[in-house]
C-alpha positions in Angstrom: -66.6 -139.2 74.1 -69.6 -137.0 72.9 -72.3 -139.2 74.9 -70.2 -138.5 78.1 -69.4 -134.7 77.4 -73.4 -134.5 76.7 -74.3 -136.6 79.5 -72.3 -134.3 81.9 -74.6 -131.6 80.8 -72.5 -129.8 78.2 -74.7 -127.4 75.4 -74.6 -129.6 72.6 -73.6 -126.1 70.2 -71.0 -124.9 73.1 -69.0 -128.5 71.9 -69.2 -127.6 68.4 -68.1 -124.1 69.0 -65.1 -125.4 71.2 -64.1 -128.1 68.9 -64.3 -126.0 65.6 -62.2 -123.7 67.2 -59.5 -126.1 68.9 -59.1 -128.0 64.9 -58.7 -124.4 63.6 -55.7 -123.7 66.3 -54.7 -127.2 65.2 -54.7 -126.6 61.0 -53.1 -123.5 61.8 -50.2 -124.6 63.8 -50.2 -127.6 61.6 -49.8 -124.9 58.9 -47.4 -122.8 60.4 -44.9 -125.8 61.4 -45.3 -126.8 57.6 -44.3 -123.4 56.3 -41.4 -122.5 58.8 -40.1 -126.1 59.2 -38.1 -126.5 56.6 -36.4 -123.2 57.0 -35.4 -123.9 60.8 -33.9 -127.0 59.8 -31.9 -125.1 57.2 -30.3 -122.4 59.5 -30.1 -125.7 62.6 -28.2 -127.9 59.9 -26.2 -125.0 59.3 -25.7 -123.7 62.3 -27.3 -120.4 61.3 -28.4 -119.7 64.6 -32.2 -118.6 63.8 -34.9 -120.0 66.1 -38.0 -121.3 64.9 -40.1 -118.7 66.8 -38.1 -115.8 65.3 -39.0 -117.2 62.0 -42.7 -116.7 63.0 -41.6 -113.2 64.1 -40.1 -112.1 60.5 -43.4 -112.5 58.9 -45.3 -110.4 61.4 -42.4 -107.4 61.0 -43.6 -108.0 57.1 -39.5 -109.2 56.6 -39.2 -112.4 53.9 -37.6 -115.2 56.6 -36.5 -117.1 53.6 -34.3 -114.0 52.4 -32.8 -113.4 55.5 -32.2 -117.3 56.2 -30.4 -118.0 52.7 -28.2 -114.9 53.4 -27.4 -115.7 57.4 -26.5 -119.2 55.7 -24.0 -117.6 53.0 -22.7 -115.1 56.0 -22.4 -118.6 58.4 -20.5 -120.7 55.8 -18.5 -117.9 54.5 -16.8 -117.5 57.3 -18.4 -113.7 57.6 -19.4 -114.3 61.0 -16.5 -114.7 62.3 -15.1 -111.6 60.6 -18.1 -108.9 61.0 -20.4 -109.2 64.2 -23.1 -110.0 61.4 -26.2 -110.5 63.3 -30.0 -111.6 61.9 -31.6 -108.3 63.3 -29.1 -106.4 61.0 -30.1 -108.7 57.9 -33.5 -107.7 58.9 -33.1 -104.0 59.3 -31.4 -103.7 55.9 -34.0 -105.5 54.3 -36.9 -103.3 56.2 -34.5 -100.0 54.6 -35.1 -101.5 51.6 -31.7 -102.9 50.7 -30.7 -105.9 48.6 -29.8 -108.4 51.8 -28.3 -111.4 49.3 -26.0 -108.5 47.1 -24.8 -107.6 49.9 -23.9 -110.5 51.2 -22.5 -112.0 47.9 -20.3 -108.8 48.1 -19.0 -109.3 51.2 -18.1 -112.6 50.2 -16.7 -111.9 47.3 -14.8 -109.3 48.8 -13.8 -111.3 51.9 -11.8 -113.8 49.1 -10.1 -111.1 47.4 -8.7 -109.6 50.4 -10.8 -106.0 50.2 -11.3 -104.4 53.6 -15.1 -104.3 53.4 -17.2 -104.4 56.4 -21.0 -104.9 56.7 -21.5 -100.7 57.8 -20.0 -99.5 54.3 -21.1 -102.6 52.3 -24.9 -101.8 53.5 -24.4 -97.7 53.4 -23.3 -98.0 50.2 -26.0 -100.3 48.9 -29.1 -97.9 50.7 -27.0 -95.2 48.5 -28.6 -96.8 45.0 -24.7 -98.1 44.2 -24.2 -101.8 43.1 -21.8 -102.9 45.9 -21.8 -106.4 44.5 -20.4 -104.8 41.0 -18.1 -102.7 42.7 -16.1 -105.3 44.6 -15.8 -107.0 41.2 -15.2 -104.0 39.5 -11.8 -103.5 42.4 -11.0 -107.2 41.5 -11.5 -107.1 37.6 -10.5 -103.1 36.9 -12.8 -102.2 34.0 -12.1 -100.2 30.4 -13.7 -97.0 29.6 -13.9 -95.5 26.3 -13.3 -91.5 26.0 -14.9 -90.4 24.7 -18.1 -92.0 25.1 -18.9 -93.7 22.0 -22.6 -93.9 23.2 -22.6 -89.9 23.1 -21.9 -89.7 19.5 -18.6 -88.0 20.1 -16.1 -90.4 17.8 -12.9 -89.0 18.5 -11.3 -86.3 21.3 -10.0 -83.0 18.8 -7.3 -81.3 20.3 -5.1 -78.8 17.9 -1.1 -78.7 18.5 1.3 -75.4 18.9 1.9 -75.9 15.9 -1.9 -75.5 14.6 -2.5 -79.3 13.3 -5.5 -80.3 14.4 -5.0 -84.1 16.0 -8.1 -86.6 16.4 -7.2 -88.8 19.4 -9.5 -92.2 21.4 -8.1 -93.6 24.6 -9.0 -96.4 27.0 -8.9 -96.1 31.0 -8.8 -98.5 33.2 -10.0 -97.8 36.3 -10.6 -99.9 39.6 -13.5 -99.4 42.4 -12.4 -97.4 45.1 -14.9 -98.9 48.0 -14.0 -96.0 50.5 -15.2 -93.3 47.7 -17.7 -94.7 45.9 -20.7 -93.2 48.6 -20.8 -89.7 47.2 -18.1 -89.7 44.2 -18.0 -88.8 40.9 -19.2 -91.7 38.6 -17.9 -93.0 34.9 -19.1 -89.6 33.4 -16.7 -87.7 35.6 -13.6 -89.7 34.5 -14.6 -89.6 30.7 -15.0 -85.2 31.0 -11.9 -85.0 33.3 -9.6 -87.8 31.0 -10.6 -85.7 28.1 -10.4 -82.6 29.4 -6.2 -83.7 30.4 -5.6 -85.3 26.6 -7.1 -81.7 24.9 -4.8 -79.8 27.1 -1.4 -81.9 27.0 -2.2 -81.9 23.4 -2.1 -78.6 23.4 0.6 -78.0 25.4 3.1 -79.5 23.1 5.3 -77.7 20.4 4.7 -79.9 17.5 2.2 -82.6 16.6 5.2 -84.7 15.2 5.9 -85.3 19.2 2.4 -86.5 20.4 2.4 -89.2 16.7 6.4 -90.3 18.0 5.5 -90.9 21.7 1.8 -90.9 22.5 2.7 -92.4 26.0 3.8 -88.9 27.2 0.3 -87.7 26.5 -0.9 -90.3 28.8 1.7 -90.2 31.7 0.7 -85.9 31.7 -3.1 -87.1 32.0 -1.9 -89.4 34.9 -0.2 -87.4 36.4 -2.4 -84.6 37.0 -4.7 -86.7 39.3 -7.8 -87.0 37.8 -9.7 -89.8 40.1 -9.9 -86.7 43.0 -13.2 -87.0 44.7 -14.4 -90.0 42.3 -15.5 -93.8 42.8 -12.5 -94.9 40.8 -9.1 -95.2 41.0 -7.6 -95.3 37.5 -5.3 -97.6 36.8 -3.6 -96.6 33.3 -4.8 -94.2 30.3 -3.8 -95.7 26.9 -4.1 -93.6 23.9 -5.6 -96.2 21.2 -6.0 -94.2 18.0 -4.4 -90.7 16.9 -5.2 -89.5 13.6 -4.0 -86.4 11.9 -6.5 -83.9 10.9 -6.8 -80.3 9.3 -4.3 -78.0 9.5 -6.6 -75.7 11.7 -3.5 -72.9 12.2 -3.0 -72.1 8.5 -6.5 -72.2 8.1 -7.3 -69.2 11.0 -4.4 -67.2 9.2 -6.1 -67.7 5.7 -9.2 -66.2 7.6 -7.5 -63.7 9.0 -5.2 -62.5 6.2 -8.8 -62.5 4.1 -10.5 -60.6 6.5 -7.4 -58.2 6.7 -8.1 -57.8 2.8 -11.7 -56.7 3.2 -10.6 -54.6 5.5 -8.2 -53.0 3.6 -10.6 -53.4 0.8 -13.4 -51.4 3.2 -10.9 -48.8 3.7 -9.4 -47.8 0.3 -13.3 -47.8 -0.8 -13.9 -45.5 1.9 -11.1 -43.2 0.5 -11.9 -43.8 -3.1 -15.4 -42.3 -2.2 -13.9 -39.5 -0.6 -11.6 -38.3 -3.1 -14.1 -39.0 -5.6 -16.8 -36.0 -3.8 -14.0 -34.0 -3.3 -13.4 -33.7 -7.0 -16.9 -32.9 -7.7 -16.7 -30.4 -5.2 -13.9 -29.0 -6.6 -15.8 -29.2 -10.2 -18.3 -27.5 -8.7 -16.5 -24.5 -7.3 -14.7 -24.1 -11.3 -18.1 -23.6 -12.3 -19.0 -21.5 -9.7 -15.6 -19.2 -10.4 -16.3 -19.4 -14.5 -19.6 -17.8 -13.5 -18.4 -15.1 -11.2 -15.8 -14.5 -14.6 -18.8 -14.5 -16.6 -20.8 -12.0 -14.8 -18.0 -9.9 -14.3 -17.2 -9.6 -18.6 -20.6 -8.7 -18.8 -20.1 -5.6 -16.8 -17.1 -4.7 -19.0 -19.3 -3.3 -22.1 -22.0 -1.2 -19.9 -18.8 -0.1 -18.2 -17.1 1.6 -21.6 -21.0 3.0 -22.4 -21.1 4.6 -19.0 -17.6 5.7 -19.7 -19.0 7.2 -23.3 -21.3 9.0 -21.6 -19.6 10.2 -18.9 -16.8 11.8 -21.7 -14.3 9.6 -19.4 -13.3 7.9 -22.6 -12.6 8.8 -26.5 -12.9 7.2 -29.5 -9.3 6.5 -29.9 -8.7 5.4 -26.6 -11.7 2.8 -27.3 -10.1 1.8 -30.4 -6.8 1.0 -29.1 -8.6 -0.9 -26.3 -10.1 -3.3 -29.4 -6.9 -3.7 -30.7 -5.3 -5.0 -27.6 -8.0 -7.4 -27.1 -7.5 -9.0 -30.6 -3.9 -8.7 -30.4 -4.5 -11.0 -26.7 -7.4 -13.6 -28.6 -4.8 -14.3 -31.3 -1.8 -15.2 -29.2 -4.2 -17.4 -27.2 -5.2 -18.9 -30.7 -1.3 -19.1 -31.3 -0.6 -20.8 -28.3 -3.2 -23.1 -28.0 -4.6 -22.1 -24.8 -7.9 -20.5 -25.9 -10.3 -19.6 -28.7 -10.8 -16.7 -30.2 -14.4 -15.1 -29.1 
């Protein structure tokens, strides 16, 4: 064949080119039908519905064919197909989004058995949200148990305190259920923990005696249900058991030991106050007896230049002085008689 090509006047280097190029085209269809081959048999065995040439195709949009074949396989024999207009662009446009194509899938199954009105729109919107749709369907099927409080947060035990003032340390349990038609944008697990708790401190609360929550702990948790906590949340909760109560403190008797005590220093502040008033007063008073015995003082000392001037003046005789003696001794000894003074 070369001798004739060449004898036909063909470059000798324009053959080589031609034929190095037509065994390339060859290895890499060769290569191609290898790769893609066992795949298109897979979704023609299964009646998948995937040509081979679309195959080819995913690889160039940068989409895994093998991905999208196992999952348009599940959807096929699932039945899925023939429920939701699933087609293999839509398995490709979720996986370009960045979805989880076989979760999704796996859910819709899943959820296709159980009887859960899930179509391909929500199951995929709510898998591009960052939810586990998979989880959830199981989670509607199997409802789950959630602690509250959250042992995981350190908080052992929900304190709420009676009317009566005992303090009561309580732990429940709810079970909850996915709700598939609110779990894009509600409230997750954290929401129904706060919100449960929030019910149990407050029915606790609300009741007269702490002998009442210990004999029938079921009302606590037939208030809680009743006040429709799973509003705007990805959960629909099933029942709220109470699992533990245990009696605490008595916290009422001990706020009016604090108070009665801080009543006392109060009283305590106040009588000191008084105490301290009284207290200057008298030494006020003290004071102003000294001041008067000094004004006395002063005054007895004008008495003997008084009786000089007198002398002087003639405005007073001997006698008269005399008799003036006598009455003051006759006054000093009667004080000494009576106990009431001293004799100067």
């Amino acid at each position: 064949m070369i001798q004739s090509v060449l004898a036909q006047g063909m470059n000798p280097t324009t053959f080589v080119v031609i034929a190095a190029v037509m065994g390339l085209m060859a290895f890499v269809g060769v290569a191609i039908f290898a790769r893609y081959i066992g795949l298109w048999i897979q979704c023609w065995m299964t009646n998948a519905g995937i040509p081979f040439f679309h195959l080819i195709m995913m690889t160039i949009r940068k989409v895994n064919p093998a991905v999208i074949v196992r999952a348009k396989i599940t959807a096929v024999q699932a039945g899925l197909t023939e429920v939701y207009p699933i087609t293999t662009r839509d398995l490709e446009s979720h996986y370009l989004a960045g979805g989880n194509v076989p979760n999704v899938i796996r859910a819709l199954v899943a959820a296709h058995r159980a009887n859960i009105d899930l179509d391909w729109q929500t199951a995929q919107a709510i898998d591009l949200a960052g939810r586990d749709v998979l989880e959830a369907v199981r989670t509607s099927v199997y409802p789950k148990v959630i602690d509250c409080p959250d042992p995981r947060k350190g908080a052992g035990t929900l304190d709420a305190v009676a009317a009566d003032g005992i303090l009561l340390k309580s732990r429940a349990r709810v079970t909850v259920r996915t709700n598939i038609r609110q779990l894009i944008g509600g409230a997750t697990e954290e929401t129904i923990i706060a919100r449960v708790g929030q019910g149990i401190v407050q029915a606790i609360g609300s009741t007269k005696s702490y002998k009442l929550v210990l004999e029938n702990p079921e009302m606590i948790s037939q208030t809680v249900l009743d006040q429709g906590l799973e509003a705007q949340t990805a959960f629909e909760i099933v029942s709220i058991d109470i699992a533990d109560i245990d009696v605490g403190e008595n916290i009422g008797a001990r706020l009016s030991a604090d108070q009665a005590e801080a009543d006392m220093r109060v009283a305590q502040a106040k009588a000191e106050q008084q105490r301290a008033y009284f207290t200057a007063r008298e030494q006020e008073m003290v004071a102003d007896v000294q001041k008067n015995r000094a004004a006395v003082v002063l005054a007895e000392a004008q008495v003997p230049m008084a009786i000089a001037e007198a002398f002087r003046n003639q405005s007073l005789g001997l006698v008269d002085y005399y008799e003036l003696k006598n009455v003051q001794a006759d006054t000093q000894m009667r004080s000494a008689i009576a106990g009431n003074g001293s004799s100067k």
